[in-house]
C-alpha positions as CSV (number, residue, x, y, z in Angstrom):
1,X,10.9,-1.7,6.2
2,X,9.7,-3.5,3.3
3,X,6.9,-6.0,3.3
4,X,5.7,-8.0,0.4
5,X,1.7,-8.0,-0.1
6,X,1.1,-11.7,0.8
7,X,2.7,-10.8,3.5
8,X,1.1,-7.9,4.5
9,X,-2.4,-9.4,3.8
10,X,-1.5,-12.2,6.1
11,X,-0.3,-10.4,8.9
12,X,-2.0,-7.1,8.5
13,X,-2.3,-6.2,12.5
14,X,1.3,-6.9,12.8
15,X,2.0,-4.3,10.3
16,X,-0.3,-1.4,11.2
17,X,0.8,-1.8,14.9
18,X,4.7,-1.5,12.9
19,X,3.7,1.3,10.9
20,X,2.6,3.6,14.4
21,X,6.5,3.7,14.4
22,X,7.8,3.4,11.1
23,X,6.9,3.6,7.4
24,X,6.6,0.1,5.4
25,X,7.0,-0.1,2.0
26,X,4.2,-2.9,0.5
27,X,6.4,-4.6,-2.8
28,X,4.2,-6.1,-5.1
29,X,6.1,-8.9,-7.6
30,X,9.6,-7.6,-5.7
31,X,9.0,-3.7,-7.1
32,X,7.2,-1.0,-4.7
33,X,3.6,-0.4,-4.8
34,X,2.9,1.4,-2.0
35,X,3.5,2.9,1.1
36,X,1.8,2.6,4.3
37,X,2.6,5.1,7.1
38,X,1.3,6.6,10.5
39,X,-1.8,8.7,10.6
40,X,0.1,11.2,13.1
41,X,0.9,14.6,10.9
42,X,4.8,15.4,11.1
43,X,4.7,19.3,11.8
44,X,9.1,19.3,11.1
45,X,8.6,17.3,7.6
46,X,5.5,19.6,7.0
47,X,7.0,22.6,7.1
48,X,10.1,21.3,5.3
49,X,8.4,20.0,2.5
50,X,7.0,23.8,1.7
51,X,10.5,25.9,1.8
52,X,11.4,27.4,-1.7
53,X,8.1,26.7,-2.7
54,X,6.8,30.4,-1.7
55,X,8.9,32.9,-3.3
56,X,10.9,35.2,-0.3
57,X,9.4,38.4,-2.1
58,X,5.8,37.6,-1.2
59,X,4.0,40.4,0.3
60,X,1.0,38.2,2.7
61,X,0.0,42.1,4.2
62,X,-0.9,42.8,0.4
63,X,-2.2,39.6,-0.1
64,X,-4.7,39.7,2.8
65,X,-5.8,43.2,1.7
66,X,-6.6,41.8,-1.8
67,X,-8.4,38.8,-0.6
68,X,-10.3,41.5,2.0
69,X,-11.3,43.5,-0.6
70,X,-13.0,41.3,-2.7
């Protein structure tokens, strides 16, 4: 959904009661400014967000022993 910041400002209960259930995009002068969203953390988009980021050859055993034996 996308909301303009008048808008927004004018209606700001409306929106936050909205945004429990879906992300709002706030348009300032027609182009996106910013985004407001729930404060709930989504585990699935989480998680899916940090694949490829850690390499698959990773050792955590070796890594645990380093940070141990510091």
């Amino acid at each position: 959904m996308q909301v303009s910041l008048t808008e927004l400002k004018s209606n700001i209960g409306k929106y936050v009661t909205i945004a429990d259930s879906q992300d709002i995009i706030i348009t300032k002068n027609g182009k996106p400014a910013a985004k407001l969203t729930n404060a709930k953390i989504d585990k699935v988009a989480l998680m899916e967000s940090l694949f490829g980021v850690i390499p698959s050859d990773v050792d955590f055993d070796a890594m645990k022993i380093e940070r141990i034996l510091k």
